[in-house]
C-alpha positions in Angstrom: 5.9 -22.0 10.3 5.6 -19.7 13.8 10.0 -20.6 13.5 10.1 -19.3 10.4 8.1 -16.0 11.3 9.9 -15.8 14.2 13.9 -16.1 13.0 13.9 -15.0 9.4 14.5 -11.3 9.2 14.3 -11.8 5.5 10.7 -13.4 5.6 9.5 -10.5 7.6 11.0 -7.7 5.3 9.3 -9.5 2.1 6.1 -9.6 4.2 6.0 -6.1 5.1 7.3 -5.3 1.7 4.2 -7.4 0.2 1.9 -5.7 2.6 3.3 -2.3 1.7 2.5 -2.4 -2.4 -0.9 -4.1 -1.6 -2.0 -1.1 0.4 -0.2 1.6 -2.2 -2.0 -0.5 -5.2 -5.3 -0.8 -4.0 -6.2 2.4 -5.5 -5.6 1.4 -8.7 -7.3 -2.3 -8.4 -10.4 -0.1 -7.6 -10.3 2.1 -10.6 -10.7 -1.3 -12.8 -13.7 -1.8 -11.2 -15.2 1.2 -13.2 -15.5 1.4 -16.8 -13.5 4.0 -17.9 -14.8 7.2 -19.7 -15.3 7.4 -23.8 -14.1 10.8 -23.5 -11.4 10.8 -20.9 -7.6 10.0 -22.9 -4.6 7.8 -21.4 -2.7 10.7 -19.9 -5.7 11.6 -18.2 -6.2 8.6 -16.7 -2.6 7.9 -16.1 -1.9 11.2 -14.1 -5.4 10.1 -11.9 -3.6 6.6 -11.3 -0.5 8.2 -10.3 -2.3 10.7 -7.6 -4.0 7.8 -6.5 -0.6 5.7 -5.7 0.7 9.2 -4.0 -2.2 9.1 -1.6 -2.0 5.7 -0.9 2.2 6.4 -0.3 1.2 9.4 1.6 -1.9 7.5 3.9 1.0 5.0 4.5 3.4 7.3 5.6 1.4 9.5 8.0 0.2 5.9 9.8 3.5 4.7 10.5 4.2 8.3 12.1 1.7 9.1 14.0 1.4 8.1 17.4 -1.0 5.1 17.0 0.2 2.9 19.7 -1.2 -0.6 17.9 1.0 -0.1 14.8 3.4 0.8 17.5 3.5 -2.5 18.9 2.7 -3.8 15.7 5.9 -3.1 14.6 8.2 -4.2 17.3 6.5 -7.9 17.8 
């Protein structure tokens, strides 16, 4: 397993793939937690989902940017 972690370029893209739509869609696994609203239509809850997955894109984004120094190395190993 550690040889396949370690050679496969291919593993590691579908890894960090994987890791990046679990951290975008987490929002949304939340919100069906809660019970939605009687008085609240689809659209209304559609465009909330879709601001939720923006910042969840966004909080992704600005972490790989900034200057954290354990992603940092995170990324390189």
């Amino acid at each position: 397993m550690q040889s396949l972690l370690r050679r496969s370029p291919i593993f590691i893209a579908f890894c960090w793939i994987g890791a990046y739509l679990f951290i975008t869609l987490l929002p949304l696994l939340l919100l069906l937690i809660y019970p939605p609203f009687d008085d609240r239509g689809f659209w209304l809850d559609f465009s909330v989902a879709l601001g939720f997955i923006g910042l969840a894109i966004a909080r992704t984004l600005h972490s790989r940017t900034a200057r954290n120094k354990e992603l940092f190395y995170l990324c390189l190993t």
